[in-house]
Structures are given as C-alpha cells and as structure tokens.
C-alpha positions in Angstrom: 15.4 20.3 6.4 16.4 20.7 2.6 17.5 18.0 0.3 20.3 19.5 -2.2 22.4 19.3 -4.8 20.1 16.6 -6.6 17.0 16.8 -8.8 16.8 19.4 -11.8 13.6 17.9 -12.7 10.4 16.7 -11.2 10.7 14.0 -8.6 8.2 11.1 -9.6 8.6 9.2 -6.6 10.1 8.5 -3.4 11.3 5.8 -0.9 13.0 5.7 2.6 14.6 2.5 4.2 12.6 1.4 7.5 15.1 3.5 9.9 14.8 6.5 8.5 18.4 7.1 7.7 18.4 7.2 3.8 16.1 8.1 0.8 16.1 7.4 -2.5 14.9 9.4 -4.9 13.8 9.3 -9.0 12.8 11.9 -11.3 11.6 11.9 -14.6 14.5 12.2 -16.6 15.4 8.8 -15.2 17.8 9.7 -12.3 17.9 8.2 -8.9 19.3 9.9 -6.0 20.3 8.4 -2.8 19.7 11.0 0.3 21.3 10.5 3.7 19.8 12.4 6.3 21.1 13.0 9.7 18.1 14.5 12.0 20.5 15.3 14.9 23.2 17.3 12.6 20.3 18.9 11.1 21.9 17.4 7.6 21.7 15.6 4.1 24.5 14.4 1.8 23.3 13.5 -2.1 24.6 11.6 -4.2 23.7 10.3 -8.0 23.4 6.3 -7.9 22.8 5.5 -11.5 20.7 7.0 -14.8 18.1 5.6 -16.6 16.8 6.5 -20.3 13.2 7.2 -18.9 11.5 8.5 -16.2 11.3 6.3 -12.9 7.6 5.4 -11.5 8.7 3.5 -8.5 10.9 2.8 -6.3 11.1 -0.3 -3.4 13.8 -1.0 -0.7 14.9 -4.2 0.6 18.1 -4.6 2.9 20.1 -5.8 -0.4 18.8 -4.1 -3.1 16.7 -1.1 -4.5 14.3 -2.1 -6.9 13.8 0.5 -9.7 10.6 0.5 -12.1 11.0 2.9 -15.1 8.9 3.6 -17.6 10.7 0.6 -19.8 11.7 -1.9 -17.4 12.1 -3.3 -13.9 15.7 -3.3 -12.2 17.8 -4.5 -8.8 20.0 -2.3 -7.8 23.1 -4.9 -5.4 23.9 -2.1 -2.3 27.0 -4.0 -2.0 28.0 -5.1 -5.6 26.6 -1.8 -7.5 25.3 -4.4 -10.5 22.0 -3.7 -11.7 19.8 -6.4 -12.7 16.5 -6.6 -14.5 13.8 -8.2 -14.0 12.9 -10.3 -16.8 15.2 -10.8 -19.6 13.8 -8.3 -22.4 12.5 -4.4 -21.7 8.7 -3.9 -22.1 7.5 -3.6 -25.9 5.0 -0.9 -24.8 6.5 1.9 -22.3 4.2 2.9 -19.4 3.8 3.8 -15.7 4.0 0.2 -14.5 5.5 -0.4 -11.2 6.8 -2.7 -9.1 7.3 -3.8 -5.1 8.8 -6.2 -3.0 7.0 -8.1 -0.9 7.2 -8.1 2.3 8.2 -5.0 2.8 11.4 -4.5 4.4 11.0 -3.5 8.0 13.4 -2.3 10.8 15.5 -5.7 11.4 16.9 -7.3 8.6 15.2 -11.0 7.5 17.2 -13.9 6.7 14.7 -14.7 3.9 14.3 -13.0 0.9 11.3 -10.9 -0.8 9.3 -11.9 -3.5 8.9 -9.1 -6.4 5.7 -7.7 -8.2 6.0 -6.0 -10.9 2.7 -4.8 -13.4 2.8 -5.4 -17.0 0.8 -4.2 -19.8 -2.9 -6.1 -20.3 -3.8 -6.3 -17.0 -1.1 -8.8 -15.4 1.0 -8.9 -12.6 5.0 -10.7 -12.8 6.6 -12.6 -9.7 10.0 -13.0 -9.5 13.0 -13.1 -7.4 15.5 -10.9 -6.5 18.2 -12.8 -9.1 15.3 -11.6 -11.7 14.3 -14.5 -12.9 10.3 -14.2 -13.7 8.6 -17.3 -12.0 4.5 -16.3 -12.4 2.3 -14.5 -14.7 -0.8 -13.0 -12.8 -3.9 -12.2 -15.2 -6.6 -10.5 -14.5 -7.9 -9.5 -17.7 -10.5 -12.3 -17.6 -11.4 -11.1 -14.2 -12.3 -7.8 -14.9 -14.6 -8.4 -17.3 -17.1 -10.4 -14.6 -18.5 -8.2 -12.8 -16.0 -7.1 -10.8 -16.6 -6.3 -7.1 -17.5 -2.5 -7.4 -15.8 0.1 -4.2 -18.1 1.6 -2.3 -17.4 4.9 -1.0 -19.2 6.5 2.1 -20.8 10.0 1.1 -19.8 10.1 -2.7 -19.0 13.3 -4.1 -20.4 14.5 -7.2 -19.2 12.2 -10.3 -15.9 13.2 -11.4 -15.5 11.9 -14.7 -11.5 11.7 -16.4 -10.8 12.6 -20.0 -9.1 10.0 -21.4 -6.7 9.8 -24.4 -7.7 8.4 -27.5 -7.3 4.5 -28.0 -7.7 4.6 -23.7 -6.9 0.8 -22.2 -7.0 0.4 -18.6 -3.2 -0.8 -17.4 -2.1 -1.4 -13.9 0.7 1.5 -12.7 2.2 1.7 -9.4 1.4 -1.1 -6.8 0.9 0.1 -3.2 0.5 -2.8 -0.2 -3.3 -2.7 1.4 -4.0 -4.6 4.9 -0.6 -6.8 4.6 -1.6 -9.0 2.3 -3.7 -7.2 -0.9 -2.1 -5.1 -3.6 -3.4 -1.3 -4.8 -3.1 -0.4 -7.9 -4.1 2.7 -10.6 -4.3 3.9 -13.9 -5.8 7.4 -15.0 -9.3 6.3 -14.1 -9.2 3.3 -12.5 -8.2 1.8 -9.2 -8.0 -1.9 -9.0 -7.3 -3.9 -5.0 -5.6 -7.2 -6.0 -5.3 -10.3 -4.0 -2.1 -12.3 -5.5 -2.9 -15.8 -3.8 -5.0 -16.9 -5.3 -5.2 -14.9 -8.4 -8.4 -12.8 -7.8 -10.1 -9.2 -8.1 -10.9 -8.1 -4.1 -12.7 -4.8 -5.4 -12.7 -2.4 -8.6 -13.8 1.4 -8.8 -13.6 3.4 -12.3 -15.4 6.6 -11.6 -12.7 8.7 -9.2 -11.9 11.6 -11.5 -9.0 12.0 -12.6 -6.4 10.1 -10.3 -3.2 11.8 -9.6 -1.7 9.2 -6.9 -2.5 6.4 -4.0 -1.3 6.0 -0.9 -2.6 2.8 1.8 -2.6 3.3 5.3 -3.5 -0.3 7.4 -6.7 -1.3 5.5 -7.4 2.3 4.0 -6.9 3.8 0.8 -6.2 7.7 0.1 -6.9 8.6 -3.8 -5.4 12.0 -4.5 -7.6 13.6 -7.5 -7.8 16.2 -10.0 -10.8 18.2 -10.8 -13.3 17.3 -8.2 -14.9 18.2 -5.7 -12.4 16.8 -3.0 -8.9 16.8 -3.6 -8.4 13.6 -1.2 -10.7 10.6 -1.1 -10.5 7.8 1.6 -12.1 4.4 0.6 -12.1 1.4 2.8 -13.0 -2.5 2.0 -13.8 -3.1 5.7 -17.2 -1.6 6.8 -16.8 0.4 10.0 -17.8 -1.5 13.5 -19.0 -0.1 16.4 -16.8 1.0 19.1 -15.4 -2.8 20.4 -15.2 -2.0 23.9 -19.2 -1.2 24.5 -19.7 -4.8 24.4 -16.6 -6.1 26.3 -17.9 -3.6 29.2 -21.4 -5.0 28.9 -20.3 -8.3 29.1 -18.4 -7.3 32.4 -21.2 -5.9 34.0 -23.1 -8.9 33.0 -20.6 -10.9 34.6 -20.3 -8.8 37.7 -23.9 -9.2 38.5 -23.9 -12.4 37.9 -20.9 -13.4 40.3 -22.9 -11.3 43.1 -26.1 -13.4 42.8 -23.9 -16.4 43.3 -22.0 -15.2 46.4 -25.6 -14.0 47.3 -27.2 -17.5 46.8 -24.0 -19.1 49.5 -24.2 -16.5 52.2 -26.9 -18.0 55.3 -30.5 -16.5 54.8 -30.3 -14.6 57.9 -27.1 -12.5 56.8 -28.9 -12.7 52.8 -32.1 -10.9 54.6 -30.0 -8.4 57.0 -28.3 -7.5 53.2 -31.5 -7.0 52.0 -32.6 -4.6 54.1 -29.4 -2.6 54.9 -30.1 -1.9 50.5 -33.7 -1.2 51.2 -32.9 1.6 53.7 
C-alpha cells in the first residue's frame, strides 16, 4: 500500500490515531498531511491540512486535536474547529528540533478527560500545558545534569562511537518519546536523556551512542537508531533482566504438592499408611 499525492520532500515524522484509520504526516518544508487508509479497499486519500514556515519534528494525536512541534513553535490543531493554537504565547527565540507529546496517549476509546502536553525547550527544560495552550510548569533539569547523572548501562557495548559535533555544541532536548507509561525519552545528536516529570528528576543519562539518528520505546525498552557504528540499532533497558518467573511459581507448587501429601499421609490409619509404604517399595 502507497501513500500519494503528498510529500515532495523528506518526511520528518509520522503519527497514526489509535485505530489505525488515519495518519498524519510532516515534512521538512513544514507541511502536514493527513492520510486515510482503508486496509479492506486496498486504499489512501491525502489531503494538505495546513503549512508551517519550518520543518515539523513531531507530531502527537489526541481525539480533539493534533499537536504539531516545528522547528519554531508548538501548535493544536481543533479536528472540529480547524483553529490552530500555540502553545505558549511567543515562538522560540532559538529554532531547534524540540518536540512535544501529549500525555496520556490517546488510545482506542475516547477519554472524557483531557491530556496534559510536554513540550522541550531550549536549556534543558521541559513546558506543561493544556490543550487551550496556556503554559502551567517549567521543568529544569539543567541543575540535574550536572550531578552526576545516573549513567545507561548497556549489555555487551559496542565499540565507542563517538559523534562530531558542531562548533559552540549544547546539549538540548529534541523529540520526547513515552518509556514504561510513566517516564519520558528524549535526544539530541549525542545524547539520550530518560525523564521522570513528577517529581522533577533525571531516571538515567547516556552521552556516548554515536551519532543518534532517532528513538523509538517499546514497553520499558529503548531502540537508538545510529550512524557510524558498529550496530546500526541499539536496545537499552533501565530494568535489569529476571529470570524466567515461572521456575519459581512451579517450584513452589511442587513444594506445595508434597507437602499436602505428607499431610493426607499423617490422617490416613497406620495400617493403610504402612500397606502405602510398601505397595511404593515394590
């Protein structure tokens, strides 16, 4: 299946609503495209939804509104109004690849109460706000950073990978991805940074993973996609891996078992606990 009739330029990111039934779409000349695909028909129907004057870096659904970060600002896009509002009530003074997310994520039934948005900003903070735009919390973590941050250990390291970095380089926080339901993912060229937004703390830190060209979280698992090392795809966790659960519960059974025939043993008459004892000795 082939999505056409939309992008003329590189798609930077991608979104679907939790039934599968649209996707929107934004590139980097600040378009976004809304997609909707019809898996029985075997068909898509595109259509612009509105332009930006630079590129889009991410892109969150809720059942009202499409959240839109560009490279300038944070917007809500009304499904049923068609007026964009933005977060915040000035565009950023320094232009980067800062994202933004709701929170919780939408899922397949609609919810009666509304999301909670994050977007990044520049020097290391984090804005709430809701969906009316209005800013209600400034998250820092500049201070954090700088003690001793909890490093990311990864199982079987690669090689060091080291990125080159532009002159005047200062770590920022770029796109936000959700980790374990509750923690927040997010990168920069070199650095990956796991967020925990109540209260306001660093959860872990990592700033030698080459040169990092996107993140994606599954459950409690992150997937770093690189460029120029030795593997193209590197999976970090926070949680340590456990033994298989279910060796103990069946030890405990058998202990339990055992256990329940020594005390039917102990009630049965001696004569019929001896003639039991010897059928097992022959």
């Amino acid at each position: 299946m082939y999505v056409s009739g939309a992008h003329n330029s590189a798609v930077t990111c991608v979104e679907w609503c939790p039934d599968g039934e649209l996707l929107y779409s934004g590139d980097i000349h600040g378009k976004v495209y809304v997609t909707v695909v019809k898996f029985q028909e075997g068909m898509t129907q595109t259509a612009l939804m509105m332009h930006e004057p630079s590129p889009i870096v991410q892109l969150s659904y809720s059942w009202t509104n499409l959240l839109i970060s560009t490279e300038k600002r944070s917007i809500l896009w009304d499904f049923h109004s068609e007026i964009i509002t933005q977060v915040g009530q000035k565009e950023r003074k320094s232009p980067g690849p800062f994202g933004a997310i709701f929170y919780p994520p939408s899922k397949e039934e609609k919810e009666e109460t509304q999301p909670v948005i994050y977007t990044s900003r520049p020097g290391l903070r984090l804005w709430t706000s809701d969906v009316s735009g209005k800013v209600s919390a400034t998250l820092m973590y500049k201070a954090l950073t700088n003690e001793n941050p909890p490093g990311i250990m990864i199982m079987n390291p690669p090689p060091p990978c080291f990125a080159s970095l532009p002159s005047g380089y200062q770590p920022q926080f770029g796109r936000l991805r959700l980790l374990h339901g509750q923690f927040f993912v997010t990168w920069d060229i070199s650095h990956l940074w796991v967020l925990d937004a109540s209260p306001c703390a660093l959860v872990g830190f990592h700033s030698n993973l080459g040169e990092i060209v996107d993140v994606s979280t599954a459950g409690d698992e992150i997937y770093v996609l690189q460029r120029g090392g030795e593997r193209l795809i590197m999976k970090l966790s926070l949680i340590p891996k456990l033994s298989n659960p279910l060796l103990g519960v069946m030890t405990l059974l058998e202990h339990s078992y055992k256990s329940l025939e020594e005390e039917n043993l102990d009630e049965q008459e001696p004569g019929a606990k001896k003639a039991r004892g010897f059928r097992q000795k022959a």
